[in-house]
C-alpha positions in Angstrom: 37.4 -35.7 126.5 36.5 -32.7 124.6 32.6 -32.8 123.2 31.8 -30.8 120.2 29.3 -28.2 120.2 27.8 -26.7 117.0 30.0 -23.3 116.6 26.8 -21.3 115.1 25.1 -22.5 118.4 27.6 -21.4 120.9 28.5 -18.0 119.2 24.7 -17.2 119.0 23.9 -18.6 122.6 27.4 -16.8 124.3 25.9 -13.6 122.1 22.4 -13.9 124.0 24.1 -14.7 127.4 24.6 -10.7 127.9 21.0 -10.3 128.1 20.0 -13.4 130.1 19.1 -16.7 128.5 16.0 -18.7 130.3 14.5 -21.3 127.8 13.0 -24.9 128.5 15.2 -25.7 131.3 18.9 -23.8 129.7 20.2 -21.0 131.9 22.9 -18.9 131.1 23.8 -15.5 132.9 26.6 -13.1 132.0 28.7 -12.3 134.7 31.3 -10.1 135.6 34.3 -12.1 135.4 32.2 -15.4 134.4 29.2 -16.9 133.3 26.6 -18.6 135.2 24.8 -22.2 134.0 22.3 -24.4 135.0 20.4 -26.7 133.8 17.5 -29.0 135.3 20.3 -32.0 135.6 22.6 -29.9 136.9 22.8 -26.9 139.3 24.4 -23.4 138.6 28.2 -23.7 138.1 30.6 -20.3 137.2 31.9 -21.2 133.8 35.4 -19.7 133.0 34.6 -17.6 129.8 37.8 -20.1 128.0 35.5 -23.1 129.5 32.5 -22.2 127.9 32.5 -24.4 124.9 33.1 -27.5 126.6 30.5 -26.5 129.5 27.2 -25.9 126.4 28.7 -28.9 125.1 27.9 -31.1 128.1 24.1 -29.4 127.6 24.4 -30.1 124.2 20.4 -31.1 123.5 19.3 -27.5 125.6 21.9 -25.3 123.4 20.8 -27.0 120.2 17.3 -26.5 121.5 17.5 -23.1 121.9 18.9 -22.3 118.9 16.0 -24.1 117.3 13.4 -22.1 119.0 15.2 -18.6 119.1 17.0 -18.4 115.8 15.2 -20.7 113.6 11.9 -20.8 114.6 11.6 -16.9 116.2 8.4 -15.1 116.6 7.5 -15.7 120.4 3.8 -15.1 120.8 2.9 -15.9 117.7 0.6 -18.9 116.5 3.0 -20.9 113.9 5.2 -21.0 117.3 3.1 -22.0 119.7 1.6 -24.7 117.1 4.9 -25.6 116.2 5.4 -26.4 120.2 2.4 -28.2 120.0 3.4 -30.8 117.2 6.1 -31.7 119.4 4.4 -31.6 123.0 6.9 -29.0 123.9 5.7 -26.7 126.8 3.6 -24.0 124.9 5.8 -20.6 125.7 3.0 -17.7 125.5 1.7 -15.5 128.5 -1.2 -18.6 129.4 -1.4 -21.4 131.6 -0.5 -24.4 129.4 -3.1 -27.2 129.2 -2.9 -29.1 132.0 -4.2 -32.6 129.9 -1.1 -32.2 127.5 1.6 -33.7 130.1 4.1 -31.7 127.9 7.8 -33.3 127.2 11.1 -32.1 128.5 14.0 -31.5 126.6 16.0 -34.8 127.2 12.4 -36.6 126.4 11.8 -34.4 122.9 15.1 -35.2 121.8 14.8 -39.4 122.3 11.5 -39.1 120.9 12.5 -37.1 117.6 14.4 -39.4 116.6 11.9 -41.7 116.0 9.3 -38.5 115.7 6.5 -37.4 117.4 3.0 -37.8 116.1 0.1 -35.6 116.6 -3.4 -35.2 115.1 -5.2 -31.9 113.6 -8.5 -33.1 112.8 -8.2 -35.7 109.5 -4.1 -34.6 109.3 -1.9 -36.7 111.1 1.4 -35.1 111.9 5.0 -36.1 112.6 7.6 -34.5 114.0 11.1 -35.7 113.6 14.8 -34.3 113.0 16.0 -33.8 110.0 18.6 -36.3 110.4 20.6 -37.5 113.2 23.4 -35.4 112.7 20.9 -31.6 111.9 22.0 -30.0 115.6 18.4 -29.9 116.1 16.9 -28.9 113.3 13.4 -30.0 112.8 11.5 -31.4 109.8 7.8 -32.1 109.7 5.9 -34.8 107.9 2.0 -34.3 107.1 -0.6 -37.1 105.8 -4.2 -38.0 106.2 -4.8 -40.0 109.4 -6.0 -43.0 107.9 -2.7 -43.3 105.8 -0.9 -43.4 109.2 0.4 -46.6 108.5 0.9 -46.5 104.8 4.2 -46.9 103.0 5.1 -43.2 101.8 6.0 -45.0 98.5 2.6 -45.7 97.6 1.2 -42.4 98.1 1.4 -39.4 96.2 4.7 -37.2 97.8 4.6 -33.4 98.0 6.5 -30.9 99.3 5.2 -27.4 98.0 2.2 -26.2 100.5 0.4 -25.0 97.9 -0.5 -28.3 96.2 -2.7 -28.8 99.5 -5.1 -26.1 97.6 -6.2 -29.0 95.1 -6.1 -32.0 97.9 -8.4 -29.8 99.6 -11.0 -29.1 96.7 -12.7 -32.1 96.0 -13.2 -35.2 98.3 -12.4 -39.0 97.1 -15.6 -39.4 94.2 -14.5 -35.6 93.0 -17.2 -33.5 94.5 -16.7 -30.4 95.4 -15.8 -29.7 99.2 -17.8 -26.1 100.3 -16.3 -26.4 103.7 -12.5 -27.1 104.5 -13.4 -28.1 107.5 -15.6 -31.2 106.6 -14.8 -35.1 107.6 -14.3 -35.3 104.1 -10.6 -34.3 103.3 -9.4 -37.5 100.8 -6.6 -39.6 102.0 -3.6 -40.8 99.5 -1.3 -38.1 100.1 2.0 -36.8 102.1 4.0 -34.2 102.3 7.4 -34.9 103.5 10.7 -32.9 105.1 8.5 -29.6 105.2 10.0 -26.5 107.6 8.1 -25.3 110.5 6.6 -22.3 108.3 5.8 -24.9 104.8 3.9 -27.0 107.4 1.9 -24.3 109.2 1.3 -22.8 105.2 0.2 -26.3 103.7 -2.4 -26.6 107.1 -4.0 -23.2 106.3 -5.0 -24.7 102.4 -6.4 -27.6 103.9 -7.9 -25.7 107.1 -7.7 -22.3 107.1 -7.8 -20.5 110.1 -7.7 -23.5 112.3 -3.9 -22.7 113.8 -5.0 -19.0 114.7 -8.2 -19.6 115.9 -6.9 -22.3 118.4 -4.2 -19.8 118.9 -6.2 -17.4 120.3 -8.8 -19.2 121.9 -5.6 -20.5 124.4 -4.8 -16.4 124.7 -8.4 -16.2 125.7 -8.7 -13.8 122.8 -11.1 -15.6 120.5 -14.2 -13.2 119.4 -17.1 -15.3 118.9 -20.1 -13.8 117.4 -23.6 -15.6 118.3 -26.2 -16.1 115.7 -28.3 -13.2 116.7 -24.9 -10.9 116.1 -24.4 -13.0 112.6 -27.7 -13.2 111.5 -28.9 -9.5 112.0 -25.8 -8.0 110.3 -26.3 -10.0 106.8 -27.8 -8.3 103.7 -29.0 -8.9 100.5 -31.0 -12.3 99.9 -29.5 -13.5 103.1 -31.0 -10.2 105.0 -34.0 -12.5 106.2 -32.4 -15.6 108.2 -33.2 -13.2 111.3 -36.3 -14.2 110.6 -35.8 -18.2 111.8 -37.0 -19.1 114.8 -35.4 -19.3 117.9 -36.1 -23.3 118.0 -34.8 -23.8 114.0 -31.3 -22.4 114.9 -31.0 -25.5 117.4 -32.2 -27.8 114.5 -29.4 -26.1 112.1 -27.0 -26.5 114.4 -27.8 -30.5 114.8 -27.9 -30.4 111.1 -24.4 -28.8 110.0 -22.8 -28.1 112.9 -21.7 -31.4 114.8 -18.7 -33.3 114.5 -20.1 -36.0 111.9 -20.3 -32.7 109.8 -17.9 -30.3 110.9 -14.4 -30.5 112.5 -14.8 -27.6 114.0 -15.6 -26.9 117.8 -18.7 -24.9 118.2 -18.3 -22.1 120.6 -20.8 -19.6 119.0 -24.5 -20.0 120.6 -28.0 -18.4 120.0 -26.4 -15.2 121.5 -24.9 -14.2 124.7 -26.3 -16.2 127.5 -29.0 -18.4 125.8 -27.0 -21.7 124.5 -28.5 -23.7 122.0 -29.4 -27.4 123.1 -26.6 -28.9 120.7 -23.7 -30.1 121.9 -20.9 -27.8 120.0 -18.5 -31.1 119.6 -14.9 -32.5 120.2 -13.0 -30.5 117.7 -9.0 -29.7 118.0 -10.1 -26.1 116.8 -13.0 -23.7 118.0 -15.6 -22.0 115.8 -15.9 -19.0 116.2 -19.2 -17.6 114.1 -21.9 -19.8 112.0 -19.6 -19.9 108.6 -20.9 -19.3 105.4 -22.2 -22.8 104.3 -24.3 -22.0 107.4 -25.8 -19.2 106.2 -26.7 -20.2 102.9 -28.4 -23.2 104.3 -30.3 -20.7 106.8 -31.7 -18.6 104.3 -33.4 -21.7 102.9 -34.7 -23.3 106.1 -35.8 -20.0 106.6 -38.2 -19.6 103.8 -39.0 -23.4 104.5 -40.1 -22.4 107.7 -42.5 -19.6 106.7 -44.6 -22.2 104.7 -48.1 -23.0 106.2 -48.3 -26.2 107.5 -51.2 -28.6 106.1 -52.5 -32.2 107.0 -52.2 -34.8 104.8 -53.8 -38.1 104.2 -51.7 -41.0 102.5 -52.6 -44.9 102.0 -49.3 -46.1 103.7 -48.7 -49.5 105.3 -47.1 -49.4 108.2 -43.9 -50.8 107.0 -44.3 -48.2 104.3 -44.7 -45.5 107.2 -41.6 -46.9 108.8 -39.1 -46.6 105.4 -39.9 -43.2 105.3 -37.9 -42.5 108.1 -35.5 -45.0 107.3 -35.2 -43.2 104.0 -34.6 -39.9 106.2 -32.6 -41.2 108.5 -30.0 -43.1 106.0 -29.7 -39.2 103.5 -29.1 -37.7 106.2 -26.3 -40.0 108.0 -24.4 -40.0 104.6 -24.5 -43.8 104.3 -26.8 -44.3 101.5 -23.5 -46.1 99.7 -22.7 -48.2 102.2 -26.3 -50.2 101.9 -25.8 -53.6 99.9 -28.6 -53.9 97.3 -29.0 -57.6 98.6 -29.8 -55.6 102.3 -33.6 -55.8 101.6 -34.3 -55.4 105.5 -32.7 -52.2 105.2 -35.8 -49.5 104.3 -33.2 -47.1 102.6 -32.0 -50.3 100.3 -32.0 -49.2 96.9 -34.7 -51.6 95.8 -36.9 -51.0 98.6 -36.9 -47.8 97.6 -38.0 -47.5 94.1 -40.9 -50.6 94.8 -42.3 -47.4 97.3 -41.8 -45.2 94.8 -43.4 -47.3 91.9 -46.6 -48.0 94.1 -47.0 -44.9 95.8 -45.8 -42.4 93.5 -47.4 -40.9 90.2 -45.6 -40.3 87.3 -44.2 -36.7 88.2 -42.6 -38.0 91.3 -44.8 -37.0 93.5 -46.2 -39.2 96.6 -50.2 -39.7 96.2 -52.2 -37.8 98.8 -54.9 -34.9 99.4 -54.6 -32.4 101.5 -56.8 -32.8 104.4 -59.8 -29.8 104.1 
């Protein structure tokens, strides 16, 4: 029995055969009088040139495959390709070592899994994989969503399929605030984007994180530049000419500040400068940082002027419990999770009423805490 073969496939495949064709397990060679295929089922056979149909028909999944990569996909060394491997845990075909954690799929294993779809994550995205229907020859579509809408019914989110509409998911988060940095646990969920190309999903993940695919492309080439803070901080000008000025032991407080992954998606790889790492673990990220980013900088500028101030002792009537809210007050700002504190939570120092009985015995009337300044 005679099994089809897509005709676009084999003409293009038979066309590359002259040159040599070596990809993810297919091997076809151009002989003299016949050609030469192999496969990792199946060991090199001569093919009649009449017989060559039937023979790429039997390897059906690798010629398909091919064809995918090759003709619709294209531009080997590239980051939307090796990204686009990625989504699908296909070996990563670039001049490095691929990671040896990824366990990457074969062919035959791709292909069974694509039908159902392969998922992947890319910091708050999740990420499927799938063909565009059974009978596509191949052809890939790609589903994108936040990750906590994993399990959602697409019907009762909002449905995309232009990249650029990522620009406005990607402006504000769920209350409608403004988002400085892309890259922030912060990205709103309630959204998909469904059937994209390889190119429309690699577009629409640069509006929600831009720079993330060619950074982590790079950094795998081992062609990342990272510049340090010292580098960063000495070549800035205008009002932000003076965070060179912040001390050495400020930079590692920053960096706990902005610059972990509660904060930031991003991987930290830049340090204090070449050789002197800051004490602040750089995080878990999918994709590296490579310099301090501009939400960075405008917070350094202030810290730095902060830290020029004088210190001064001061004396305040606090009780101890008092003492102890203040950091609880600190502690619950700075963790973000002011909002999830129930106003009947009155052991919780940052609770709401807690807070305003301090500020109503210990405060004046401009909002300032009553003290002297020690002489």
């Amino acid at each position: 029995m005679t099994v089809s073969i897509d005709p676009t496939h084999f003409e293009h495949v038979r066309e590359a055969a002259a040159d040599g064709v070596d990809f993810d397990g297919l091997s076809l060679q151009r002989g003299d009088e016949a050609f030469v295929l192999e496969t990792p089922e199946t060991s090199a056979t001569r093919v009649d040139p009449s017989d060559l149909a039937d023979a790429l028909a039997s390897c059906e999944a690798y010629v398909s495959n091919w064809a995918y990569w090759q003709r619709t996909v294209g531009g080997e060394g590239t980051a939307r390709r090796a990204f686009l491997r990625w989504c699908e845990r296909a070996p990563i075909d670039e001049d490095v070592a691929d990671d040896p954690t990824e366990d990457p799929l074969t062919v035959p294993e791709r292909y069974e899994a694509l039908r159902d779809g392969i998922d992947r994550e890319w910091g708050q995205l999740a990420i499927t994989t799938r063909f565009l229907d059974v009978d596509a020859a191949g052809e890939r579509a790609y589903d994108l969503w936040h990750v906590d809408d994993a399990d959602a019914d697409v019907a009762d989110l909002e449905v995309y399929d232009d990249p650029r509409e990522a620009r406005d998911i990607a402006t504000h988060d769920a209350d409608g605030r403004y988002r400085p940095l892309k890259t922030a646990p912060t990205l709103r969920s309630g959204w998909a984007f469904t059937g994209l190309s390889g190119a429309e999903l690699v577009e629409t993940i640069g509006f929600l994180y831009p720079a993330t695919i060619a950074n982590w492309h790079r950094e795998r080439r081992g062609t990342l530049d990272i510049d340090h803070w010292r580098e960063t901080a000495e070549r800035q000008t205008g009002i932000y000419e003076l965070i060179d000025e912040l001390p050495r032991e400020a930079v590692d407080w920053l960096a706990e500040a902005c610059c972990v992954d509660s904060q930031c998606l991003r991987r930290r790889e830049w340090e204090y400068e070449e050789g002197d790492d800051l004490a602040v673990d750089g995080g878990d990220g999918a994709f590296p940082c490579r310099e301090p980013c501009s939400l960075v900088i405008a917070a350094a500028r202030k810290w730095t002027i902060l830290e020029n101030e004088t210190e001064r002792t001061y004396e305040l009537e606090l009780t101890k419990s008092e003492f102890n809210q203040l950091a609880e007050l600190v502690d619950a700002v700075a963790d973000g999770r002011i909002d999830e504190i129930r106003e009947a939570d009155l052991e919780d120092g940052a609770n709401r009423f807690r807070a305003r009985y301090l500020r109503a015995k210990r405060f004046d009337e401009d909002g300032r805490l009553e003290g002297r300044e020690r002489e």
